[in-house]
C-alpha positions in Angstrom: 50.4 8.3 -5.3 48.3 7.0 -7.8 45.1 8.9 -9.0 41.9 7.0 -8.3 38.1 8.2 -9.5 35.2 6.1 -7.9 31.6 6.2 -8.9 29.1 4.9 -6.8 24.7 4.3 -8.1 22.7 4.0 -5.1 19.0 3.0 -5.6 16.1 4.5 -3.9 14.0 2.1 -1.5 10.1 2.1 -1.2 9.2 0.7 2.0 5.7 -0.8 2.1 5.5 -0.7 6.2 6.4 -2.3 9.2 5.2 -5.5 10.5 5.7 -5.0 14.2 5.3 -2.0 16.9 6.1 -3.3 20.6 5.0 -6.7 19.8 6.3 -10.0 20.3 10.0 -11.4 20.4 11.0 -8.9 17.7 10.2 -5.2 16.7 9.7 -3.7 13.4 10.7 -5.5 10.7 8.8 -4.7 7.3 8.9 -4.8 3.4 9.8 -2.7 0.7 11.6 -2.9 -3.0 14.6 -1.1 -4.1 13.9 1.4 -7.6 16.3 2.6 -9.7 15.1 6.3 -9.6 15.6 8.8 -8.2 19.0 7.7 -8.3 22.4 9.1 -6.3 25.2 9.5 -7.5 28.8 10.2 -5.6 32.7 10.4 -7.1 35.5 10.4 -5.1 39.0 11.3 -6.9 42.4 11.2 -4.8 43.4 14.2 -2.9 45.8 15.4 -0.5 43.2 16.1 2.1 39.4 14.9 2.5 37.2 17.5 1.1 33.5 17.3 0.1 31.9 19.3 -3.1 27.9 19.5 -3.8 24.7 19.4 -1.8 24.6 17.7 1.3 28.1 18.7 1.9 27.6 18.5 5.9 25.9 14.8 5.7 28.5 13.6 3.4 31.1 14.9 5.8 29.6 13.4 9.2 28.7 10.2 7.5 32.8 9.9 6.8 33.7 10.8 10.5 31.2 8.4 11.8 32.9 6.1 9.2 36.1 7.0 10.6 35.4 6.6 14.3 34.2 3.1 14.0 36.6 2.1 12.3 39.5 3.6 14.6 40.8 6.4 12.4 42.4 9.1 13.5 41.9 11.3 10.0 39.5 11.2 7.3 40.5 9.4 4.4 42.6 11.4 2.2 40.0 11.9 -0.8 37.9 14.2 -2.7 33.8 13.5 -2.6 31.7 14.8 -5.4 27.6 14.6 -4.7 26.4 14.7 -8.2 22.7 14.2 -7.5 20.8 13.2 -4.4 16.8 12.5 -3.9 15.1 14.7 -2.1 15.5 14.4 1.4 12.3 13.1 3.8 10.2 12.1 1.3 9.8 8.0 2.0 12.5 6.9 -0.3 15.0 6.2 2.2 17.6 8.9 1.0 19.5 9.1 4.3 20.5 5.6 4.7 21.3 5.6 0.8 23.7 8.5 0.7 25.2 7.2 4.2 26.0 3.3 3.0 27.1 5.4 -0.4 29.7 7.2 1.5 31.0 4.3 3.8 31.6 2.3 0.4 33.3 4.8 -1.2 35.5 5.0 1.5 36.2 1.2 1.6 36.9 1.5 -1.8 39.6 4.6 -1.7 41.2 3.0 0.7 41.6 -0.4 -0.1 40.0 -1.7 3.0 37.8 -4.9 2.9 34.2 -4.9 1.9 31.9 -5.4 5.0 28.5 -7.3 5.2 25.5 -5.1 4.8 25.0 -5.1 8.3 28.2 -3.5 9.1 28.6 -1.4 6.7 25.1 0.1 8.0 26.5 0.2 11.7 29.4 2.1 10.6 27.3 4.9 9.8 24.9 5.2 12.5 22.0 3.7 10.0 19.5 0.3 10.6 18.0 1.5 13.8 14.6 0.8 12.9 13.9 -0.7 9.7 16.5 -2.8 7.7 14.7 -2.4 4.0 17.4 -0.1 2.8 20.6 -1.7 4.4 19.9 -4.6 2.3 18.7 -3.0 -0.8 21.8 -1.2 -1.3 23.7 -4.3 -1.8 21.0 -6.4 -3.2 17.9 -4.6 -5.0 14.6 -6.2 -5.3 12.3 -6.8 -3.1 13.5 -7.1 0.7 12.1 -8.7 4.1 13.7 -8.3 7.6 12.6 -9.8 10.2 12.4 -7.2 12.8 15.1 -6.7 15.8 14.8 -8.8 18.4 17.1 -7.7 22.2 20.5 -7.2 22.0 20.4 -7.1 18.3 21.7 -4.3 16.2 20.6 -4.6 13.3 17.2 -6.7 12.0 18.1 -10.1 10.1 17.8 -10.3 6.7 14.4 -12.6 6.0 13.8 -12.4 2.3 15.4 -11.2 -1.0 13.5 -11.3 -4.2 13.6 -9.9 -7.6 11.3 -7.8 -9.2 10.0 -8.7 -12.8 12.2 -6.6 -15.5 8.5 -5.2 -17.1 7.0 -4.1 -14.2 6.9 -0.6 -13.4 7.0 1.8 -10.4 5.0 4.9 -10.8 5.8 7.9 -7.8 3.7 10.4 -7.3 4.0 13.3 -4.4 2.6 16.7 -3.5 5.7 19.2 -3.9 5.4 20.9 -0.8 4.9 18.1 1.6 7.7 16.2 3.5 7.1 13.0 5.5 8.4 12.7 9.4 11.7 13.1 10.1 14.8 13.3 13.0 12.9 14.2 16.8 9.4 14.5 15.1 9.8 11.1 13.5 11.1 9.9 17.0 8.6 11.4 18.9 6.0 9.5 16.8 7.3 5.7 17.4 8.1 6.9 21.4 4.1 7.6 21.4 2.5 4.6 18.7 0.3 2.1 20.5 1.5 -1.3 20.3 0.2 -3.3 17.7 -2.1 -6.3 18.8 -0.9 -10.0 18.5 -3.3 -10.2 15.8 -2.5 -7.3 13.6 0.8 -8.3 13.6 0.4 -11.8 12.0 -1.9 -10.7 9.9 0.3 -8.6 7.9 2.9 -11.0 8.3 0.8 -13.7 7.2 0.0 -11.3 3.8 3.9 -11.3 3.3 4.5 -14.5 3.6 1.7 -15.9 1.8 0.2 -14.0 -0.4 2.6 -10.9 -1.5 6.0 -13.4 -1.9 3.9 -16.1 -3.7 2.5 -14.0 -6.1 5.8 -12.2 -6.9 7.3 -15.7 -7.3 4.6 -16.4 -10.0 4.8 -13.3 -11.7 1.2 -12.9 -10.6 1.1 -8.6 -11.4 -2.1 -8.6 -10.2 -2.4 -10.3 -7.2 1.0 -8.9 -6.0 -0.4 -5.5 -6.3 -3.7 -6.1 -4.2 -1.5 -7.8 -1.7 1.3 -4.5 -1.6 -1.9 -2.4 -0.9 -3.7 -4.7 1.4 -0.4 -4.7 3.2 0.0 -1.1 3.1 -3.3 -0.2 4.6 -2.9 -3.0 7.4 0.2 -1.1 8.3 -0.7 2.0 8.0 -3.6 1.6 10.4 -1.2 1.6 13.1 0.1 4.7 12.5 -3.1 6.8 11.9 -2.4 8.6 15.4 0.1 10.8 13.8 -1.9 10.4 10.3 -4.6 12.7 11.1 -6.4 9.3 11.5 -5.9 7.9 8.1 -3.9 5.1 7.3 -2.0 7.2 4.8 -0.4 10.5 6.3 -3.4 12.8 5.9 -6.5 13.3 3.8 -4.7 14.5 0.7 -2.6 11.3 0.4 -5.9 9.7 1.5 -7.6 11.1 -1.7 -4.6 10.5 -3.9 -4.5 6.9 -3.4 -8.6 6.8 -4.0 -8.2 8.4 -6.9 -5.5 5.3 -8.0 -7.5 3.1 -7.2 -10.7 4.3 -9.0 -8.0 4.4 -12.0 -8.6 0.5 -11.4 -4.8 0.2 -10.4 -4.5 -2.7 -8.1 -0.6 -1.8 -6.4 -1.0 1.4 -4.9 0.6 2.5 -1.5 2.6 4.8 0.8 6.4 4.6 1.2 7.0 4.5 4.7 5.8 8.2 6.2 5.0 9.4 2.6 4.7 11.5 1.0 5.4 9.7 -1.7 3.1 7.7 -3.1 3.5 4.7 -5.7 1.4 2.7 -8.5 2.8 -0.4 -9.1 2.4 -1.0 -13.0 2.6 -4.2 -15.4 4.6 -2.4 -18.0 5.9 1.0 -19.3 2.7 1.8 -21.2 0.3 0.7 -18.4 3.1 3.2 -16.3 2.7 5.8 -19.1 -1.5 6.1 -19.2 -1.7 5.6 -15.3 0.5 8.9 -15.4 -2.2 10.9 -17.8 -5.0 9.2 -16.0 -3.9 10.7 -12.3 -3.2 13.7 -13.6 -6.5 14.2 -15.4 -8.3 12.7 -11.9 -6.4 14.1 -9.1 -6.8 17.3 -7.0 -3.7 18.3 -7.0 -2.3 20.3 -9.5 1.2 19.9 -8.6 2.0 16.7 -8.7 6.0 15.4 -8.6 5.8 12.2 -10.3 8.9 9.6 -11.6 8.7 6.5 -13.6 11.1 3.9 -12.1 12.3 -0.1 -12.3 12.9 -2.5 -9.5 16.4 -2.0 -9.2 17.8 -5.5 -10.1 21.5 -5.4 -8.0 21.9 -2.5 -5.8 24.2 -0.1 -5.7 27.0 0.1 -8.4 30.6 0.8 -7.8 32.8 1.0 -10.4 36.7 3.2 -11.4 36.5 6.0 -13.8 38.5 5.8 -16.9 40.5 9.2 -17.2 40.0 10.7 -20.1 42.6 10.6 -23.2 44.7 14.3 -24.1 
């Protein structure tokens, strides 16, 4: 049997919010851009038996049996899965659905099955129920719209892909001991959000459509950013029921992104339930002095914060060279 190493990249997402809640012909849908950090990271190496080594052991391991069951196997692929670094977990950056579409590639990969479409790759490991931002992402990058999930489908149509300029710059910025919503709690939340109005709901799809996607087609840093954060509020409106009424998940993001915005920062937002925050920056210095800036200006005095690019492709695959006695 020939020896076989896989590495696999996987971007995080940052998902600017959803478009949709009970509305209309279709429900969900949203925005968000791929970044290339946090980054994960798996290897698998051929082995007589599947095994998994690293954090997130357990995930890893029920991601392959779902894997496995869809596809109509009766064992796990014979392999050896290495977790070299994951993001941390419930923060808004879309880790789950990143480490699950990791470990179905992988597997497509050791075994020499063919590559699905994003969309099926995502069903094979339980993921896409809700939004769609991070199914595409993984193959893709940039800057993704879907279009929301209308009955009887599985998975929300892709509506969008974009680029994000090379320069520009993601600053992310969290409390360390806050987590977002997540599992029942998370669940419980959309079972209980009121509808949004007809209104509401093309109102921030009209700010996609016509304002954030044009200026990102120009280049237009500026404009793009004011149109990410009008966007983000709109959203976020609709879920200040289980945001202690704020439009961000509680006052201390509330007072995190004020004090952004008083740095005169035009892109500033919440990734999905937060609490991660982000500054959308014109280059690496702009990134650099907005960092001193909101750590001179803030509250908090334990702030987790991570420079980061658009991530241009996606995920990355590629076969490790073994090394040379």
């Amino acid at each position: 049997m020939k020896h076989r190493s896989i590495e696999i990249v996987a971007p995080s997402r940052l998902h600017f919010g959803l478009m949709s809640l009970g509305h209309g012909p279709r429900k969900f849908g949203g925005v968000g851009v791929m970044i290339d950090a946090p980054a994960l990271r798996l290897c698998a190496h051929t082995a007589s038996s599947f095994s998994v080594d690293g954090t997130n052991s357990t995930r890893v391991e029920e991601f392959a049996r779902r894997w496995a069951a869809f596809h109509q196997r009766q064992e796990l692929p014979a392999c050896r899965i290495e977790v070299i670094n994951t993001p941390v977990s419930h923060v808004g950056l879309g880790s789950g659905t990143q480490l699950a579409l990791s470990v179905a590639a992988i597997l497509h990969v050791m075994t020499e099955t063919p590559f699905p479409k994003p969309a099926e790759l995502s069903l094979s490991v339980g993921r896409g129920q809700r939004s769609a931002v991070g199914t595409y992402g993984f193959s893709l990058g940039g800057l993704i719209v879907e279009r929301g999930k209308s009955t009887g489908e599985l998975i929300s149509p892709l509506d969008c892909h974009m680029s994000i300029p090379a320069d520009w710059r993601f600053v992310l910025f969290r409390p360390k001991d806050m987590l977002g919503l997540s599992g029942r709690t998370e669940q419980f939340a959309f079972d209980h959000l009121p509808s949004m109005t007809s209104d509401k709901a093309v109102q921030l799809a009209e700010e996609v459509r016509l304002h954030m996607l044009a200026a990102l087609a120009e280049e237009n840093f500026a404009e793009f950013g004011e149109s990410v954060f009008r966007y983000g509020f709109g959203s976020g409106t609709c879920f200040a029921d289980f945001q202690d009424g704020e439009a961000y998940n509680g006052i201390r993001l509330k007072q995190l992104v004020d004090a952004a915005r008083s740095l005169g920062v035009h892109g500033v937002g919440q990734s999905s339930w937060g609490p991660t925050l982000f500054a959308i920056m014109p280059d690496k210095g702009a990134a650099l002095e907005f960092v001193e800036g909101i750590r001179k200006t803030t509250f908090e005095a334990d702030l987790e914060i991570t420079l980061a690019s658009g991530s241009s492709h996606g995920a990355r695959i590629c076969e490790l060279t073994p090394a040379v006695e």
